[in-house]
C-alpha positions in Angstrom: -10.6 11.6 -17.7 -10.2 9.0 -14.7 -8.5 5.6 -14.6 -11.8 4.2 -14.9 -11.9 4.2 -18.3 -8.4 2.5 -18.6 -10.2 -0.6 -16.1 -13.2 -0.2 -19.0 -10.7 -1.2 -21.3 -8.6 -3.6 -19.6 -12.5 -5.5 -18.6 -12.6 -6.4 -22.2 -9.4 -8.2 -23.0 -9.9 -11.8 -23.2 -7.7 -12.7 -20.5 -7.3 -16.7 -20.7 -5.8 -16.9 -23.7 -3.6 -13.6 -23.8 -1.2 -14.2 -21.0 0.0 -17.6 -23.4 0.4 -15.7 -26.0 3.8 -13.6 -24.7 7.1 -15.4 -25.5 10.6 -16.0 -24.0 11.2 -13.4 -26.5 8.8 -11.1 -25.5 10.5 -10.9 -22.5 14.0 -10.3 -23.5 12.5 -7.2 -25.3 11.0 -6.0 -22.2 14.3 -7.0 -20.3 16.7 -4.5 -23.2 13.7 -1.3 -23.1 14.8 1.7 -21.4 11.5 2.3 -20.5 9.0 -0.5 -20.5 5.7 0.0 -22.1 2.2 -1.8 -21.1 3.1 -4.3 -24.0 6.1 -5.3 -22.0 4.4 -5.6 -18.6 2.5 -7.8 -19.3 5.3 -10.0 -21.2 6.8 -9.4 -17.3 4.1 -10.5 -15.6 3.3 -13.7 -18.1 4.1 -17.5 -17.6 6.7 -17.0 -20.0 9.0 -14.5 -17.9 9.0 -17.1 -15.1 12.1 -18.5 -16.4 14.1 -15.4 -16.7 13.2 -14.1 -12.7 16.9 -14.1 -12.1 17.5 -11.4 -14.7 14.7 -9.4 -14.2 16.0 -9.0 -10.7 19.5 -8.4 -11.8 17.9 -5.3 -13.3 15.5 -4.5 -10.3 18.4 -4.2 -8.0 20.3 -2.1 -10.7 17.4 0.1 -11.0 16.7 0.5 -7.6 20.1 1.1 -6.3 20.7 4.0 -9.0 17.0 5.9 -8.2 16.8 5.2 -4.4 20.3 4.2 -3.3 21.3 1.8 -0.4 18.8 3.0 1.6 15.4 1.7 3.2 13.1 3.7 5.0 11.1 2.6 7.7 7.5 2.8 9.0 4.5 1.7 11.0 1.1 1.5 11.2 -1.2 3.4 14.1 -4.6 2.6 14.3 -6.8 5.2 15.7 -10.5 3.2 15.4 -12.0 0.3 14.1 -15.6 1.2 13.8 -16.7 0.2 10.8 -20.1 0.6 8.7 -19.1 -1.7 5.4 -19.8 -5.5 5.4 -16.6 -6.6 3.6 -16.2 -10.4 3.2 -12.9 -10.7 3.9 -11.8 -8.2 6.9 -11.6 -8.8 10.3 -13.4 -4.9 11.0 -16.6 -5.5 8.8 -19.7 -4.8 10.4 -20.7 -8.1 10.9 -18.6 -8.8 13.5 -19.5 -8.3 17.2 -16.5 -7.2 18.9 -16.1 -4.3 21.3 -15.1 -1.3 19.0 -12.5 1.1 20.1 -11.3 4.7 19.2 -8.4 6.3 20.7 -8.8 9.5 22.3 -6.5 12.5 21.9 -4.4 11.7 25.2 -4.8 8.0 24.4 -3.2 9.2 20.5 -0.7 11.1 22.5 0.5 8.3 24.5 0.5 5.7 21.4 2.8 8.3 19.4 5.3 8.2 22.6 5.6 4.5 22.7 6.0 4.4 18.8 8.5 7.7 18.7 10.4 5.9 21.4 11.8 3.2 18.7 13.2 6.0 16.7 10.6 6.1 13.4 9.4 9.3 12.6 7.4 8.1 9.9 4.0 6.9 10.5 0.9 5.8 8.7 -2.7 6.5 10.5 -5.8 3.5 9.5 -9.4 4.1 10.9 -12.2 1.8 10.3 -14.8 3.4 7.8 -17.3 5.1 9.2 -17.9 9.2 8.7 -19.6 9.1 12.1 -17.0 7.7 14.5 -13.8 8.9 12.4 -14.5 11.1 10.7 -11.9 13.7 8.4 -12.2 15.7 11.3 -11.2 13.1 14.1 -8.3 12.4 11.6 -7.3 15.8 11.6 -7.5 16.5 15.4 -5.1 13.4 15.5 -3.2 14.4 12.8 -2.2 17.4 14.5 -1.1 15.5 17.5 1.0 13.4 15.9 2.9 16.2 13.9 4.4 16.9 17.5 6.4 13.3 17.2 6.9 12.4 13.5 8.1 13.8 10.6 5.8 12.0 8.0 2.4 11.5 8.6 0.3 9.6 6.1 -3.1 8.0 6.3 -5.0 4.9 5.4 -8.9 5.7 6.0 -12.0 5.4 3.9 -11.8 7.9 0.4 -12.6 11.1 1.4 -13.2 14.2 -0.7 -10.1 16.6 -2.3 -11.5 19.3 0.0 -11.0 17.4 2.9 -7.9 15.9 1.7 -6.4 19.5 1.4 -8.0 19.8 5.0 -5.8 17.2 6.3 -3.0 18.3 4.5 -2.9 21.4 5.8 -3.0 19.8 9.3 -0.1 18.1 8.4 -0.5 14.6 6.4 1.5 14.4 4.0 0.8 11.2 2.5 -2.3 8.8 1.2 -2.5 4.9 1.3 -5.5 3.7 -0.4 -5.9 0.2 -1.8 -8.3 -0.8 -4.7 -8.3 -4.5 -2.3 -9.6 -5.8 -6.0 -9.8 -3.9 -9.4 -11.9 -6.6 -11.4 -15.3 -5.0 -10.5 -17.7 -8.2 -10.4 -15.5 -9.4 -8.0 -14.9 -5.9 -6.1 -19.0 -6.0 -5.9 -19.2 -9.6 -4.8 -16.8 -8.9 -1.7 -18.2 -5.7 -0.6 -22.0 -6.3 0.3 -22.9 -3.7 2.0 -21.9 0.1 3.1 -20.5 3.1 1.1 -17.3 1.1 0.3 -19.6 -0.4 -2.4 -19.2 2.1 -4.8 -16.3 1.2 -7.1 -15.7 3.9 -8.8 -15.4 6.4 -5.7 -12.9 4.7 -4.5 -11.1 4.5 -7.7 -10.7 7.7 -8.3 -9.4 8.7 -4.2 -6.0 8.6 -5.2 -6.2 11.0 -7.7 -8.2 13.1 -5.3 -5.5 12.8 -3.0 -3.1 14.1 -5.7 -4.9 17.1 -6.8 -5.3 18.1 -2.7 -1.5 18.3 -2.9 0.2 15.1 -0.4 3.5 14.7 -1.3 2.9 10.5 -1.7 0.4 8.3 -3.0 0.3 4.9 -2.2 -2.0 2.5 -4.0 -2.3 -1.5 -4.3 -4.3 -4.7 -4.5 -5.2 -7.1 -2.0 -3.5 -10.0 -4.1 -5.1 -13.1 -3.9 -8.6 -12.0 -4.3 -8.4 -12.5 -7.8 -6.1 -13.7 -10.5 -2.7 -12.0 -9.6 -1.4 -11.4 -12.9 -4.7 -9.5 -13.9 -4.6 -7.6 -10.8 -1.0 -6.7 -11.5 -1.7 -5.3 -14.3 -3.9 -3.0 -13.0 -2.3 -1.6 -10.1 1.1 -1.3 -12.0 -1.1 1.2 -14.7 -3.2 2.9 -12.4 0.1 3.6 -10.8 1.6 4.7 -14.2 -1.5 6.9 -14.9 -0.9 8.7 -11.8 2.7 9.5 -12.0 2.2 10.7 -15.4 -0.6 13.2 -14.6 0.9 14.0 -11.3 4.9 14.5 -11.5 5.5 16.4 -8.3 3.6 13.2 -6.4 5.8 10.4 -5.3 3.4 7.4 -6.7 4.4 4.4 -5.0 3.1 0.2 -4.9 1.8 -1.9 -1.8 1.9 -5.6 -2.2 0.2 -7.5 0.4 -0.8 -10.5 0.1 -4.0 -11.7 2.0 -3.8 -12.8 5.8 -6.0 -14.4 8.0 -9.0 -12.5 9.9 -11.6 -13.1 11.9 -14.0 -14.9 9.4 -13.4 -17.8 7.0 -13.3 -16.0 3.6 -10.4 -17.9 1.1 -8.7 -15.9 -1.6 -9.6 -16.9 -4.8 -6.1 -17.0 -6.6 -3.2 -18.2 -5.3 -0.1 -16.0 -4.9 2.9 -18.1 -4.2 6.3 -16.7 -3.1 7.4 -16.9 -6.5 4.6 -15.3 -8.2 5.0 -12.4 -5.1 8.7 -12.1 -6.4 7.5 -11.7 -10.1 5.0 -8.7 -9.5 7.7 -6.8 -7.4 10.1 -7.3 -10.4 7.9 -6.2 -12.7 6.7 -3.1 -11.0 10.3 -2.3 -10.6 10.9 -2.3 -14.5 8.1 -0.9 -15.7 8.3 2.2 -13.1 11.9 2.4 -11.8 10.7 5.8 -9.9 8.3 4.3 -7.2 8.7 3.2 -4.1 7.6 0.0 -3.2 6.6 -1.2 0.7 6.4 -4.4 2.2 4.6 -5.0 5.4 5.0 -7.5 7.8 1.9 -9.5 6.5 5.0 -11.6 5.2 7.1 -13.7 7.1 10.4 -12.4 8.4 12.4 -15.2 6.2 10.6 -14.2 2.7 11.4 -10.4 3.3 14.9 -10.9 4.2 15.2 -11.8 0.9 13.3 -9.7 -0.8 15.1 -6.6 0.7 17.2 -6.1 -2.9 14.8 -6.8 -5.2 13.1 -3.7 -5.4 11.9 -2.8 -1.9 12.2 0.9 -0.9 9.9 0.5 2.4 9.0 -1.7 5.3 7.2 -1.2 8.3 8.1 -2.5 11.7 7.2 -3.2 15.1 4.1 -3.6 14.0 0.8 -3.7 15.9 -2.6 -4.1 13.8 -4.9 -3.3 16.8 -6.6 -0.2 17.9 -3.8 1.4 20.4 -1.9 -2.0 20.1 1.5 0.0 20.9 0.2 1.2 24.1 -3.0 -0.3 25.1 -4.1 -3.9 25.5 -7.1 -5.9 24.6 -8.0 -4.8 20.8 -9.1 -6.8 17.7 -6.6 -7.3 15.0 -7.5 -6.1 11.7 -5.6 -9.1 10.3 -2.6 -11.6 11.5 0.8 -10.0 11.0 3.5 -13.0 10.3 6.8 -10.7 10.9 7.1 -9.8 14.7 10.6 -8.5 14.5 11.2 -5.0 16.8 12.1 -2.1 14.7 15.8 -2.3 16.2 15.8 -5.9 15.1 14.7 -5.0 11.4 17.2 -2.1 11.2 19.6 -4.5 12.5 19.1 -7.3 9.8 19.0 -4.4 6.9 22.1 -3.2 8.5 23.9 -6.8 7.5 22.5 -6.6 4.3 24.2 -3.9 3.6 21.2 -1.3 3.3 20.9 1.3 5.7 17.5 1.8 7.7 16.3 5.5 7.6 14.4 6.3 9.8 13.4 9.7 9.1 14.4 11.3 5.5 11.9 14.4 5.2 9.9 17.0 7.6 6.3 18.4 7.2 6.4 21.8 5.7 3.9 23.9 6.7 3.3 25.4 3.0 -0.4 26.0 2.4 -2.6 24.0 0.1 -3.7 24.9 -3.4 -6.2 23.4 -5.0 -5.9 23.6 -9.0 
């Protein structure tokens, strides 16, 4: 069985007229479970929980203190190449663009790791462009190996590969997966990706659990909110994410939330996800699964994740660069506009008055080989 026949299901619900059908009391129900069911997410997630945001973070921070303490760790993000063979509507890297490419060399990976190790993080996550002939899981390996010799996490962000070669990379040293869906309504997901492998829904649906079976400690999954209607999209990610953890209990299964950013080309999201509504899916993730982690990158503004820092946030990245070698080289492409410039010293500083202490390394590759079962 894959999640795809939970997104079968979820196709088919009529939408429009099922979100007005949850009440204040709905909620309240949801707000007293000790574990909350998909009936009770989507009460969360409703119109009809907006007024009661104050409680439901009342209960976020509860949760979150008690399962991941007063800690936060952060991360950043490397990229290795942004070559690039899908047309995607909406991303500064699609193949449409003409832009000269780049891809980091093993000294060049070398020298980005030393400028990034040099702000103290020792966890880092590794995004190519995809394309199997200019990164491929071999490239990421090569680098991955590298970059073992400065951090203590190394995770990943590249196109969905197979569970062979995820165990390949994990026994080089990755420990972790991000992957996002960028849309789980499949019309949509078709109309955005025209052209390249990235078309194919259903391969890239079922990475993550790929990248469970090949054995990384994390899995890190999310929608590119705003491409379509949030609430719908939130449901989806927060059940993949619970269909995951449930099949895979020795994998930490944790959320993304970013919303979309500027890019090179014009696209405009189709929904609109407000502050408030941002608030609202990080809540509800929180109380439906009080065991994940949940990041927030610095596609928000510094303000908005000052104060989002107790409502359920585990991880943030920092000192962020979204350009090939942006840490140590000049003259890349971003793959999108980051809004939070803040230093890693000056993050760790703000967490530090919130009360919330900035780790900064909390776990160290083993070297354990991989079984595939």
């Amino acid at each position: 069985m894959s999640f795809y026949e939970t997104m079968t299901r979820l196709e088919q619900l009529p939408y429009g007229m099922l979100w007005n059908r949850y009440t204040a009391e709905d909620v309240k129900r949801a707000l007293r479970a000790e574990r909350v069911d998909e009936e009770g997410l989507m009460a969360l997630l409703s119109p009809a929980a907006e007024p009661y945001l104050e409680e439901m973070a009342q209960k976020a921070q509860r949760l979150t203190r008690a399962h991941f303490g007063h800690v936060m760790q952060l991360f950043t993000p490397m990229y290795l190449a942004d070559y690039c063979v899908n047309h995607c509507t909406y991303c500064s890297f699609s193949s449409i663009y003409d832009f000269p490419r780049k891809k980091l060399t093993l000294e060049e990976v070398a020298r980005e790791a030393e400028t990034i190790a040099a702000t103290g993080l020792r966890h880092i996550l590794i995004l190519t462009g995809e394309s199997r002939m200019d990164s491929p899981a071999s490239y990421v390996r090569d680098c991955a190996e590298v970059l073992r010799g400065y951090f203590s996490s190394v995770s990943i962000e590249v196109n969905p590969l197979s569970t062979e070669e995820y165990a390949e990379l994990r026994g080089a040293g990755v420990d972790g997966l991000t992957l996002y869906q960028e849309v789980y309504h499949q019309e949509t997901y078709r109309e955005l990706h025209v052209k390249g492998p990235k078309r194919v829904y259903r391969n890239r649906l079922d990475a993550p659990e790929r990248g469970c079976l090949a054995g990384f400690r994390s899995v890190n999954i999310g929608a590119l909110l705003g491409m379509y209607e949030w609430r719908q999209e939130a449901l989806a990610t927060a059940l993949h994410a619970r269909y995951l953890q449930d099949k895979y209990p020795e994998c930490e299964i944790g959320f993304s939330i970013p919303r979309f950013r500027p890019y090179l080309g014009e696209f405009n999201p189709a929904s609109d996800v407000t502050d408030r509504a941002l608030v609202q899916i990080i809540l509800a993730y929180r109380l439906f699964l009080p065991r994940s982690g949940i990041s927030l990158s610095t596609r928000e503004p510094a303000a908005l994740r000052d104060h989002l820092v107790h409502l359920g946030i585990t991880k943030m990245s920092a000192g962020v660069s979204t350009e090939v070698g942006g840490h140590s080289l000049e003259g890349g492409t971003p793959q999108f506009e980051i809004s939070d410039n803040r230093s890693v010293e000056e993050i760790a500083g703000m967490l530090r008055l919130q009360g919330l202490e900035p780790v900064f390394k909390d776990w160290d590759i083993l070297s354990e080989p991989v079984c595939l079962t």
